[in-house]
C-alpha positions in Angstrom: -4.0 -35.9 83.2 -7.0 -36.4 85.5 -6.0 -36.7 89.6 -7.5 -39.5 91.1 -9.1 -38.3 94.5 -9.6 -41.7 96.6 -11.2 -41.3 99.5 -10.4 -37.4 99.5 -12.4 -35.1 101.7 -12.7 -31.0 101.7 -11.4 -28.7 103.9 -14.5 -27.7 105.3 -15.4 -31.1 106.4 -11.6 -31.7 107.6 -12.3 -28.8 109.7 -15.7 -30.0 111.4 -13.6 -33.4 112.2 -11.2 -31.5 113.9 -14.0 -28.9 115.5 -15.7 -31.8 116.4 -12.8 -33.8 118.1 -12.6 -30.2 120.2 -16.4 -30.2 120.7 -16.1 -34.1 122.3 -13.1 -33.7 124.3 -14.4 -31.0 126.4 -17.7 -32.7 127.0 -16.4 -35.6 128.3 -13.7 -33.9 130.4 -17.1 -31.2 131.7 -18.5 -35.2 132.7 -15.3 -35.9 133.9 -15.1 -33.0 136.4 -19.0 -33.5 137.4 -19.2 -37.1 138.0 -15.4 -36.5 140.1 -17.7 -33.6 141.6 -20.9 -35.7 142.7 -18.3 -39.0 143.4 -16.2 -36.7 145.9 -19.8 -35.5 147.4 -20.4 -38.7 148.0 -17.8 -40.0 149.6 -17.3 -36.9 152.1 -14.3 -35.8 149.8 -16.1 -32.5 149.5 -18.5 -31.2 152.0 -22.3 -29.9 150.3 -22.9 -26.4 150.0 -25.4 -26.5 153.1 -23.2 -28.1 155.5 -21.9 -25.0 157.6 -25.3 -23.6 158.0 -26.7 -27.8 159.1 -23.2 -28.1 161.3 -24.3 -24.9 163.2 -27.6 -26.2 164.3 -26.1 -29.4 165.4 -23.3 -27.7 167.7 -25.5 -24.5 168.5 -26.8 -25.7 172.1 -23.1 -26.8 172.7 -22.2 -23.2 172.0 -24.8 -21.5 174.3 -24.5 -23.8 177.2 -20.9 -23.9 177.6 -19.0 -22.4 180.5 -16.1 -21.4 178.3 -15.8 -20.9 174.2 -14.5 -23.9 172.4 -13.4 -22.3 169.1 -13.0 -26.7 167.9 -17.4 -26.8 167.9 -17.1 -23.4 164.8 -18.1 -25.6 161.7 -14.5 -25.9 159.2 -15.8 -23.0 156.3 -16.9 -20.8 159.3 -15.8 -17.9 160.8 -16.7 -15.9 163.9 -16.0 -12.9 166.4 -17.3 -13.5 170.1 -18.3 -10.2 171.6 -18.4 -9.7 175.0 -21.3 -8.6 177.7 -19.5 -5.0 176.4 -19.5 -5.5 173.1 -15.6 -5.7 173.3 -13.9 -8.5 171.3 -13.2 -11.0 173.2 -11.8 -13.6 170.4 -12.2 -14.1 166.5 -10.7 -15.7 163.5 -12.3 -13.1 161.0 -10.4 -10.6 159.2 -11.2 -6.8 160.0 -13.9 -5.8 157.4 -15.6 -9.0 158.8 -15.8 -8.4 162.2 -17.2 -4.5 161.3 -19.7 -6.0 159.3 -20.3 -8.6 162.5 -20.9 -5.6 164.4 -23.1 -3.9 162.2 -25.2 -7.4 162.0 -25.4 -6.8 165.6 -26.8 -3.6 165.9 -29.2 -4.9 162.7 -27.8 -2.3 160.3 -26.2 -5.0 158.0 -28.0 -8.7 156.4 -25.7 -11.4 155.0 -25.2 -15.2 155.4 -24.2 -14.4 159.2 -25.9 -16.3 162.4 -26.5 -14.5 166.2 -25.9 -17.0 169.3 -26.6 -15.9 172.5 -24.3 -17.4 174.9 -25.3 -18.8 178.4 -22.7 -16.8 180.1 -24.1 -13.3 178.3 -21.6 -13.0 175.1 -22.8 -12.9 171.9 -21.1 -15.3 169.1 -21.6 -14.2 165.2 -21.0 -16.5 163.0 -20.3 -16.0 159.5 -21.1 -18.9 156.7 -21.5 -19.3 152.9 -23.4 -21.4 150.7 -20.8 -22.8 148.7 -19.0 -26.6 148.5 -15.3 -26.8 150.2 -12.9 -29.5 151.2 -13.9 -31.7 154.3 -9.9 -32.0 154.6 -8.7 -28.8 156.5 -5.1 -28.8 154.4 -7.3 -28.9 150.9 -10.2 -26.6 152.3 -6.9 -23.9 153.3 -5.3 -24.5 149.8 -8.6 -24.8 147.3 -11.2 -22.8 149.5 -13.4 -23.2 146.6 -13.7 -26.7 144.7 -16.2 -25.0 142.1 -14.0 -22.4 141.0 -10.8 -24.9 140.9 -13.1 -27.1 139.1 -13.8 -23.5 136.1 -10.0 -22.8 136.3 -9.4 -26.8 135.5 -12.2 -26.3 132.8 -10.5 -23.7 131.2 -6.6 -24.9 131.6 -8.4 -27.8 129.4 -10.1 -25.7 127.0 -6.8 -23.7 126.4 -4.7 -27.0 126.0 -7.1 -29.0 123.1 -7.6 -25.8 121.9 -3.8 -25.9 120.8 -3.4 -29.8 120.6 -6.2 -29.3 117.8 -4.8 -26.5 116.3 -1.3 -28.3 116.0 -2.6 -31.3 114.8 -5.0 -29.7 112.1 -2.1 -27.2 111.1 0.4 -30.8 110.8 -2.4 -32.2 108.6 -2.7 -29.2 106.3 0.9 -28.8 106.0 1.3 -32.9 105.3 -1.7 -32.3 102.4 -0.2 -29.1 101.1 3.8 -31.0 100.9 2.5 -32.6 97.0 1.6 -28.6 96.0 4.8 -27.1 97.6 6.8 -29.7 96.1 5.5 -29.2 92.5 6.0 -25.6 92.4 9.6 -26.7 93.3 10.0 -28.5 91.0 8.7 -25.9 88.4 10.8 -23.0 89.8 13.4 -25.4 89.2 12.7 -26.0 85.8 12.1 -29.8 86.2 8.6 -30.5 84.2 9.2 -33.8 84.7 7.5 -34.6 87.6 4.3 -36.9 88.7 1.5 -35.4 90.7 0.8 -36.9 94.3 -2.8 -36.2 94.9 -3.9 -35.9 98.5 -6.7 -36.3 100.8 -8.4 -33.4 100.5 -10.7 -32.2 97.2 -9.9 -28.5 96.8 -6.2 -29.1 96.8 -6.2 -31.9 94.5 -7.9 -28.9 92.7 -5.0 -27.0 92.6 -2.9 -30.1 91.6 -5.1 -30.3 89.0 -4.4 -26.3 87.9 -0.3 -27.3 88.1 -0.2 -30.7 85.7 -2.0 -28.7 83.1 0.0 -25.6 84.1 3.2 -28.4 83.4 1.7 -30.3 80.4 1.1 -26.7 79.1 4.8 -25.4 79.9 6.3 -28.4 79.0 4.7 -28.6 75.2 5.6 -24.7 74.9 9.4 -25.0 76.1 9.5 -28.2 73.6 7.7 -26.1 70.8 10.4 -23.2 71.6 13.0 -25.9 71.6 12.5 -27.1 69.0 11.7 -23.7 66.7 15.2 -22.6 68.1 16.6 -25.7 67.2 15.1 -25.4 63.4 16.5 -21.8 63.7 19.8 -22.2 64.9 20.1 -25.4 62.2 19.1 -23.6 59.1 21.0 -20.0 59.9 24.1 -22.7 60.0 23.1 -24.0 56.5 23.0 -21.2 55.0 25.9 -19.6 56.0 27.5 -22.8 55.1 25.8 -22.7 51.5 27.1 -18.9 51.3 30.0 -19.4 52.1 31.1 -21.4 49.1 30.2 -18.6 46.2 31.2 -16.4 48.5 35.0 -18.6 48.7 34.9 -18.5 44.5 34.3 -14.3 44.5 37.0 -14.2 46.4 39.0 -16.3 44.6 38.7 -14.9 41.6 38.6 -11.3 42.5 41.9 -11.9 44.1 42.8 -13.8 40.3 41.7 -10.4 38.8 44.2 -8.2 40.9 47.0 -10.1 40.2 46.4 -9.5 36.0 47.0 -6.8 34.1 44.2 -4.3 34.4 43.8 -0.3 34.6 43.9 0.8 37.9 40.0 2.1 37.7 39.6 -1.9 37.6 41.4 -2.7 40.2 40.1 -0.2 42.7 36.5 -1.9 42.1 38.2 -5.0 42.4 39.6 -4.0 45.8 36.1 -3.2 46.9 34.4 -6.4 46.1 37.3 -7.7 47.6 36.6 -5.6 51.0 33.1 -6.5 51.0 33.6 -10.1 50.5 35.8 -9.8 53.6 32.9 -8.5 55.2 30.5 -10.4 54.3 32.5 -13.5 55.2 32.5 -12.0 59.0 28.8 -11.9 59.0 28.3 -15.2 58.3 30.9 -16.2 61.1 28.4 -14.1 63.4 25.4 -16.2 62.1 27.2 -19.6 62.8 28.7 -18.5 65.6 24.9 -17.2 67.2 23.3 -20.7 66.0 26.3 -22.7 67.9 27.0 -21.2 70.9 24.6 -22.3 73.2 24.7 -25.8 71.7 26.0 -27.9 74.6 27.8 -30.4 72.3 30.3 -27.8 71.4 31.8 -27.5 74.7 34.5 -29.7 74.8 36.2 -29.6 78.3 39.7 -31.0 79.5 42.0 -30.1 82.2 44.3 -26.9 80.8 47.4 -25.7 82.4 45.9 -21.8 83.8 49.6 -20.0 83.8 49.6 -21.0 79.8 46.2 -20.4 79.0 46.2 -16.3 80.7 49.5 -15.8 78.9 48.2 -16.3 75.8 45.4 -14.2 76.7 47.4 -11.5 78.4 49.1 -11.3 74.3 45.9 -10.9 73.0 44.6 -8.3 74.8 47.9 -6.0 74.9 47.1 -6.3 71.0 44.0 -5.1 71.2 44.6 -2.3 73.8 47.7 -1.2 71.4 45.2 -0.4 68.5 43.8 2.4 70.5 47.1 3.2 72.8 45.7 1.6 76.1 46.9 1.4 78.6 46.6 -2.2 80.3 46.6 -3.2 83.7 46.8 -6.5 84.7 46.2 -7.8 88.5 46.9 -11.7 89.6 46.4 -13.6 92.4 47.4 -16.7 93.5 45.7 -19.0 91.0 45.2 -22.9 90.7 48.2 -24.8 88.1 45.5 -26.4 85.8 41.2 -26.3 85.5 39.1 -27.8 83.5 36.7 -26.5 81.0 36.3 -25.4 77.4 40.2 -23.7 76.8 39.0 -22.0 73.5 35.5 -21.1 74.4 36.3 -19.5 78.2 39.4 -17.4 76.0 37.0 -16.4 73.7 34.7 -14.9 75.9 37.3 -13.2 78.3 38.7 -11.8 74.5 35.1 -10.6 73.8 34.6 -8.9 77.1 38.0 -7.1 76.2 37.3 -6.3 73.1 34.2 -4.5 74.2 36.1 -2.7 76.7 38.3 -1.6 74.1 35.6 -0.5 71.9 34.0 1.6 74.6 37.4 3.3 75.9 38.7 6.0 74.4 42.2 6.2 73.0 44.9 6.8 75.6 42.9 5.5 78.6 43.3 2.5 80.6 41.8 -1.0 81.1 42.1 -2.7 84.2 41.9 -6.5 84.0 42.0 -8.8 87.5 41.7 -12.6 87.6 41.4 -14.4 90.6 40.6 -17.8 91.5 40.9 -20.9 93.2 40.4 -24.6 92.8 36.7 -24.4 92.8 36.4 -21.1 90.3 38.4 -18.5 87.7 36.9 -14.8 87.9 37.8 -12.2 85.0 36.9 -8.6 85.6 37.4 -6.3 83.2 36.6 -2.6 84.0 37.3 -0.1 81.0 37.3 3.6 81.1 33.9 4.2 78.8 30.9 6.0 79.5 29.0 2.2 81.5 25.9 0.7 81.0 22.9 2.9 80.6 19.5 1.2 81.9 18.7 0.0 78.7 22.4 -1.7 78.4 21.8 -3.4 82.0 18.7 -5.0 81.3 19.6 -6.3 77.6 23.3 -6.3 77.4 23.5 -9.8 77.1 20.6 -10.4 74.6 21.6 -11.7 70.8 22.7 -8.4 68.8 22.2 -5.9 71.4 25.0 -2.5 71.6 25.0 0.4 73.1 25.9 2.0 69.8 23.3 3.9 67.5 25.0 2.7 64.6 27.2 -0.9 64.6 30.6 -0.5 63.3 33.7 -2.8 62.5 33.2 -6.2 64.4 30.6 -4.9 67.4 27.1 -6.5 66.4 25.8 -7.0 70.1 27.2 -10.6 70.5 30.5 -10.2 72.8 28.7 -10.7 76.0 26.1 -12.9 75.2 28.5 -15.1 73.8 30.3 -14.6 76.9 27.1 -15.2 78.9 26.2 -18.9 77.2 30.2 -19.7 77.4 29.7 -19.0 82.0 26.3 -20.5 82.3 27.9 -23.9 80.3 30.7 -24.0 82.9 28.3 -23.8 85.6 29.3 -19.8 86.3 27.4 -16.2 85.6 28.5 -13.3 83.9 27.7 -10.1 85.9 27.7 -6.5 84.9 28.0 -3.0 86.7 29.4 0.3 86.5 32.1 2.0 88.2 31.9 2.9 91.7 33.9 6.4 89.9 31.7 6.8 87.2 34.0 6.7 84.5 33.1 3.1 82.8 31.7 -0.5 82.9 33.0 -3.4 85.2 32.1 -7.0 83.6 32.5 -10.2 85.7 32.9 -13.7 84.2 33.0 -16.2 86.7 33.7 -19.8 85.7 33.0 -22.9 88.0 35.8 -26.0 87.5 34.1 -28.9 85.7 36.3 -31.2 87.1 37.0 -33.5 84.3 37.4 -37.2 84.9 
């Protein structure tokens, strides 16, 4: 399906808008602080840069010709050292290193922005100035001594703050383009194909939309394909074992017809073995339709069940089973809910399954221990035997369709106890979980089962 694009832009020109929104804001506040520059020159806010040097030539003949210093007629950005007839210091306002470098002035050893007036009375008055702009108010000139670098520090404060305004905002636009991408692949992780596409405003991720609806059209027609081949499987396994199972009813009909006559016991022994292998044969085709219907939702038919009931008849079960080989079972309750609801038959089955592998795998005199614990949300089963565990290949495929441990399969053990096990948690809305002993000495499965909740 083809993504419409209206009006959609690329992220390079999305980037200039924003570069350029940067670009324009710090122009106009760089006019802003000029034309507040020029506006406070203008109305005396800020004295010129030439002002202490033109204030000292209007006050200068003031400052030779009278009787005693006024330290009021010193200009406001000045600052000076009078020097007695002596040379002594007599009074100043200047800071040490000034008043060395006034005396060095003096004796002509030193230039700099300083000015020489000889005083009626025979003092000498140096005068230090700069060339710079300042505050005609004395409180503004003592706090800001220099407007033009308040005016850099201002410039960059502003830089700093669009800097990040722009950053945040471009970074809120990406994310608000990139929400359509981040929710697809949610929706994919989450196995939900069913989704629409949202395109967005900008062209190369409408790309990438693009890439996921055929990366979901794609998926979706393979997991229907797969569906449906398994489906087909599942459906004609069943048939045939259905369709075997009726010569397969007659053979054993009449072969058990046969024993009962009068035959030589030669006959009979052949007999016998048709009869065994019928027998066999008949649990292979319960495997089959058991394989083909156990992940079939339809099958799970779930109903509130009374859980003291339901573990004692598993607790019989599995003492049978551990008698065969003279195990020893150990059974560990806690305090469990009165009833639950899910499939009775199918969660028995696969707790039986996961014991009867246990069995399998524990040698004769040893012990099983098996623990179920719950509450009114979930049942948990563990079942630890005393067998050699899981190797790696038995962790990584234990619960796959006909997989054992075994080199050669024997009796009932075709690799389909804990995948059957497996298909019965996930339908309940649980997990089966493997592991070995924290001893060594065996395998420790979980089955956990969530309560449906039945209406």
């Amino acid at each position: 399906m083809e993504i419409k694009q209206p009006k959609a832009t690329s992220l390079y020109a999305l980037f200039l808008r924003h570069l350029a929104a940067f670009c324009a804001i710090m122009v106009l506040i760089v006019i802003v602080l000029i034309s507040s520059f020029y506006y406070a020159l203008a109305k005396g806010i800020i004295l010129p840069a030439n002002y202490a040097e033109q204030a000292l030539q209007k006050v200068e003949n003031q400052l030779i010709e009278s009787e005693s210093f006024d330290q009021s007629l010193i200009p406001l950005s000045c600052t000076y050292v009078l020097f007695g007839r002596s040379g002594d210091v007599q009074s100043s306002n200047m800071s040490e290193n000034e008043i060395s470098r006034a005396k060095e002035y003096l004796s002509g050893n030193s230039n700099g922005q300083f000015r020489l007036i000889q005083r009626s009375d025979g003092s000498s008055l140096v005068v230090k100035y700069d060339i710079l702009a300042h505050f005609a108010s004395p409180v503004l000139h003592k706090l800001f001594p220099e407007p033009e670098i308040m005016a850099i520090i201002i410039s960059f404060a502003c830089f700093i703050f669009i800097a990040v305004i722009i950053a945040f905002r471009f970074s809120k636009k990406l994310k608000t383009e990139l929400a359509p991408i981040i929710k697809a692949t949610d929706s994919i992780k989450q196995k939900d194909l069913y989704f629409n596409i949202v395109p967005t405003q900008i062209r190369e991720l409408n790309t990438v939309l693009q890439s996921i609806d055929e990366l979901k059209t794609a998926l979706s027609d393979s997991l229907n394909q797969q569906w449906d081949i398994e489906q087909s499987k599942k459906t004609q396994i069943s048939a045939i074992a259905h369709d075997i199972k009726t010569p397969l009813t007659i053979i054993k009909g009449n072969t058990e017809l046969l024993l009962e006559s009068e035959l030589p016991q030669t006959d009979k022994d052949l007999l016998q073995y048709i009869q065994i292998s019928s027998g066999r044969i008949e649990n292979y085709i319960q495997l089959l339709m058991d394989t083909a219907t156990v992940t079939d939702s339809a099958v799970f038919l779930k109903h509130p069940f009374p859980v003291q009931g339901f573990l004692l008849e598993i607790e019989e079960q599995a003492k049978a089973l551990c008698n065969v080989k003279n195990i020893a079972l150990c059974i560990e309750k806690s305090i469990l809910p009165e009833t639950f609801c899910g499939d009775e038959s199918f969660i028995s089955r696969a707790v039986l399954n996961i014991l009867d592998n246990a069995v399998e795998y524990s040698s004769n005199g040893s012990a099983i221990k098996f623990k179920i614990t719950g509450n009114k949300e979930t049942l948990s089963f563990i079942v630890a035997d005393s067998g050699k565990g899981f190797s790696a290949a038995g962790f990584k495929n234990a619960t796959m369709e006909f997989f054992t441990e075994r080199a050669e399969r024997s009796g009932k053990h075709y690799g389909l106890g804990l995948y059957i096990a497996k298909s019965v948690a996930e339908s309940h809305g649980g997990q089966l979980e493997i592991a070995n002993r924290q001893d060594g000495h065996g395998a420790v499965v979980t089955l956990t089962i969530k309560n449906s909740y039945c209406d």
